[in-house]
C-alpha positions in Angstrom: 75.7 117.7 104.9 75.4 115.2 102.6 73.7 114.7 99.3 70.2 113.2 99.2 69.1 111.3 96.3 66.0 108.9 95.2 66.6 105.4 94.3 65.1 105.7 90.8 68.0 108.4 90.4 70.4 106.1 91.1 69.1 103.3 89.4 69.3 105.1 86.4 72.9 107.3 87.0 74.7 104.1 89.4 77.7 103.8 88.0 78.5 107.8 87.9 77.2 108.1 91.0 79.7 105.7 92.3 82.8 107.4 90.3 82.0 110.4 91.7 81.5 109.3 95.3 84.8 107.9 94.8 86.2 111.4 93.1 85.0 113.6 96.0 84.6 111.4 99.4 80.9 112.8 99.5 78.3 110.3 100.7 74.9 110.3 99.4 71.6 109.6 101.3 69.6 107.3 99.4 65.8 107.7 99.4 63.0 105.2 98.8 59.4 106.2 98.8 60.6 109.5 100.5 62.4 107.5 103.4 65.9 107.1 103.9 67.1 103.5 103.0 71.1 103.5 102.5 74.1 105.6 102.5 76.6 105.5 99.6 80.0 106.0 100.8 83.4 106.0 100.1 85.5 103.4 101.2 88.9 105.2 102.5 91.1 102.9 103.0 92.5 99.3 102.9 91.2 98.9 106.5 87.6 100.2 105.6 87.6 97.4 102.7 88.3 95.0 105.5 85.5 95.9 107.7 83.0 95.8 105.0 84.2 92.5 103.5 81.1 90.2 103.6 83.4 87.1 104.0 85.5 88.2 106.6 82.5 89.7 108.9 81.8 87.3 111.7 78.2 88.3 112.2 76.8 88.3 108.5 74.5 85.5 107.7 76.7 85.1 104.3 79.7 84.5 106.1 78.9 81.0 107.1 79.1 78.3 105.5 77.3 75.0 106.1 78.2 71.5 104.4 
């Protein structure tokens, strides 16, 4: 199972949360008001960072570009 944390926690903690997210391939829950809102997860591999790449993502409204 994984972790379950609140926002303000990780506000305040981010950028260890993040190193150790990274350290032990755990993903944490993220709470907000008591509800879930996001996962934090590690990204495994080259072809994970791929996938998630805003820019590369056909269907993400920040992928598009209009002139």
């Amino acid at each position: 199972m994984e972790e379950i944390m609140a926002i303000i926690k990780l506000k305040a903690t981010c950028l260890k949360v993040l190193d150790n997210v990274k350290k032990t391939g755990k993903k944490i829950l993220i709470t907000k008001k008591g509800e879930a809102c996001c996962i934090v997860s590690p990204v495994v591999g080259e072809g994970d960072w791929e996938a998630l790449n805003i820019e590369t993502y056909p269907y993400h409204p920040m992928s598009y570009h209009f002139s």
